[in-house]
C-alpha positions, -999 to 999 in steps of 0.1 A, spaced: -517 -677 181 -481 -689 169 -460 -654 168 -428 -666 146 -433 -704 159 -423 -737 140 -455 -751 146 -444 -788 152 -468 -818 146 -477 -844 168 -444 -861 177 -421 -841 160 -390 -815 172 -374 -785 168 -347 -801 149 -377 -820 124 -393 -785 113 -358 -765 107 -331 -792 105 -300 -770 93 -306 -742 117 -315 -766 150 -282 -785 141 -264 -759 137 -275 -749 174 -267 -781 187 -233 -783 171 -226 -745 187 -236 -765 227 -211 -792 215 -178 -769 207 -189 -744 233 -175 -760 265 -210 -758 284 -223 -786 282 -259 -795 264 -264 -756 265 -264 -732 230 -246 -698 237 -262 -664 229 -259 -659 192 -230 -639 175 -240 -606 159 -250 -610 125 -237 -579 96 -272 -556 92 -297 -558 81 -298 -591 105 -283 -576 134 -288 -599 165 -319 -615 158 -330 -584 135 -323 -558 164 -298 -534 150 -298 -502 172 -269 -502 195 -284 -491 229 -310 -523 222 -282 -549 208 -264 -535 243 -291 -541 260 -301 -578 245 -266 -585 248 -271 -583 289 -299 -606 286 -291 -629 265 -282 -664 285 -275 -702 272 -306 -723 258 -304 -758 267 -304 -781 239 -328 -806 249 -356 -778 240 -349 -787 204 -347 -828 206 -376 -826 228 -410 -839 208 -440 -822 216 -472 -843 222 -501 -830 202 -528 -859 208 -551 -845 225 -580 -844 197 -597 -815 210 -562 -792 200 -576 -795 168 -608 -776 174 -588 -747 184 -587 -714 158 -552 -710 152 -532 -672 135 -499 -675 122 -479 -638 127 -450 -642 108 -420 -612 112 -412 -611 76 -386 -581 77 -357 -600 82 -355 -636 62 -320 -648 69 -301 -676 44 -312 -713 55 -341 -705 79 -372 -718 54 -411 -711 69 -431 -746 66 -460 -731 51 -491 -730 66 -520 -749 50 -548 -730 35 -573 -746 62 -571 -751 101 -574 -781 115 -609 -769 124 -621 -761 92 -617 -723 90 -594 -710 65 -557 -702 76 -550 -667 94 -518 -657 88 -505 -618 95 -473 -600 91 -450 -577 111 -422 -563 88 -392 -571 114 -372 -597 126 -370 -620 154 -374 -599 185 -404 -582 174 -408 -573 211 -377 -548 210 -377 -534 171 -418 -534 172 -430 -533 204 -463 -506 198 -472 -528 164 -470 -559 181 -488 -551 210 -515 -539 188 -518 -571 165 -522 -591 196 -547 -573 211 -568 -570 180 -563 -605 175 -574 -612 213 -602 -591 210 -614 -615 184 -615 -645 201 -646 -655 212 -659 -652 248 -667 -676 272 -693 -678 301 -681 -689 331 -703 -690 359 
């Protein structure tokens, strides 16, 4: 399953699949004084909030969590060449309720690497589906878990 994800190809980096907001990041760990690490995020004005989380006691909250990112996890490639990955059913959940200016979706092709045609689901929230949907999302996963086929093991 890729909840939200980039879905990078073999070889490629954060900063391949969304150049203006990964640069962006990386300029932000360059004028921030710590190093190769991104600070938390400002606030955004509603209805993008921080990271689509709007009510107060939860920005609070995220706010007391929130730590650097190092940089290198967006100039990192990821090494896809393993040619059984490609065998593997894949869902795309999207959070659709918050689109913010600059951030574009690569679109996911209408068949899986396998064969089957393209899942793709929606949650009508932001980025931290885990704090503005937490009972939605945990039902979409499980639903999607529970359809994943089983596996002897002896």
């Amino acid at each position: 399953m890729y909840l939200d994800a980039m879905v990078p190809q073999h070889g490629e980096t954060a900063v391949d699949v969304q150049p203006m907001t990964q640069d962006h990041l990386i300029d932000l760990a360059a004028k921030s004084g710590r190093g190769r690490r991104i600070p938390p995020l400002p606030e955004m004005p509603a209805p993008l909030g921080l990271f689509g989380v709007t009510d107060p006691a939860d920005v609070a909250w995220l706010r007391a969590v929130l730590s650097d990112q190092p940089v290198r996890c967006l100039q990192q490639p990821v090494r896809l060449d393993n040619p059984a990955v490609n065998a593997i059913p894949r869902t795309h959940i999207h959070c659709a309720g918050v689109e913010q200016e600059g951030i574009v979706r690569r679109p996911v092709p209408a068949t899986q690497p396998n064969g089957s045609p393209a899942q793709v689901r929606e949650l009508p929230t932001g980025d931290d589906r885990m704090i503005t949907m937490p009972a939605e999302l945990s039902a979409l996963l499980l639903e999607l878990a529970l359809q994943l086929p089983r596996v002897q093991v002896w």
